[in-house]
Each structure stands twice: as C-alpha cells, then as structure tokens.
C-alpha positions in Angstrom: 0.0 0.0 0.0 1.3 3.1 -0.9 1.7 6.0 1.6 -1.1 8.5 1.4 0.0 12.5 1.1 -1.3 15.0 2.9 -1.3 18.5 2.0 -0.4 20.8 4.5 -1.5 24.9 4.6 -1.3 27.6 7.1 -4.3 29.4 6.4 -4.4 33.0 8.1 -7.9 35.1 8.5 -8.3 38.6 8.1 -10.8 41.3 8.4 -11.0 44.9 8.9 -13.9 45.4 10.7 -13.7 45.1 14.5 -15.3 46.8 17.2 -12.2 47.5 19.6 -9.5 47.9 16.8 -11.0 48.7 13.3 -8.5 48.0 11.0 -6.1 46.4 13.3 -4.4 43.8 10.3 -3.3 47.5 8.6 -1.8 48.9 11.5 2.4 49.8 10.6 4.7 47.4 12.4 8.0 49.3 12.2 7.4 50.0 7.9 5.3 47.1 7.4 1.0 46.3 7.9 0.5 43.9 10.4 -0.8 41.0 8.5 2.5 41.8 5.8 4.5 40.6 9.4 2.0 37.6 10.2 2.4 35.9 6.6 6.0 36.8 6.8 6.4 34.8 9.9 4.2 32.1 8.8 6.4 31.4 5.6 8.9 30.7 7.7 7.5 27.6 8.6 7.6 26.3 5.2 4.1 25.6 4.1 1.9 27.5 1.5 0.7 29.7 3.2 -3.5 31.0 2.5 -5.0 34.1 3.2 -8.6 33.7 3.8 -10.5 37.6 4.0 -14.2 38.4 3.7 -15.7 38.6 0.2 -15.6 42.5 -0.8 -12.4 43.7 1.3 -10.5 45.2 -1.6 -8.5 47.1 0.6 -7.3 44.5 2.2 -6.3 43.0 -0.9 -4.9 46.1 -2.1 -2.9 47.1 1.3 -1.4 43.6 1.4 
C-alpha cells in the first residue's frame, strides 16, 4: 500500500472590521502592515501559506 500525502496549509484570517480595533491587520509594524508581518512569519515555517479575508475587502487586498 502506498503512503497517502497530505497537503499541508497555514491558512491565516483577516478582516477589517472590529469593534475595539477597526482595521487592526493595517496597522504599521516598524514600515510594514501587520498582517504583511503575520504571513512573513508564517512562511517561515515552510508551508503554502492561504489568506482567507471576507468577500468584498478590496483594501485589504490592495494594502497587502
């Protein structure tokens, strides 16, 4: 039997609305958006890496 592969993602949400921090994945880190320094970090591990973001955030899109 051969050996079955698994794909393996690190899948990151992201959304601008909030209540307490609107925007908060857009916020400059030292030169770079917040979520720019999550999937930066996440790449690191060495998986694809998958941004999932509400249908209809083009700035998000856009910014990142």
């Amino acid at each position: 039997m051969a050996a079955r592969e698994v794909a393996v993602w690190t899948v990151i949400q992201a959304r601008l609305e909030s209540k307490r921090l609107p925007s908060k994945v857009l916020i400059d880190i030292v030169g770079l958006p917040l979520l720019s320094r999550v999937v930066q970090r996440a790449e690191l591990i060495g998986y694809p890496v998958c941004l999932a973001i509400p249908e209809g955030d083009d700035e998000l899109v856009q910014r990142c």
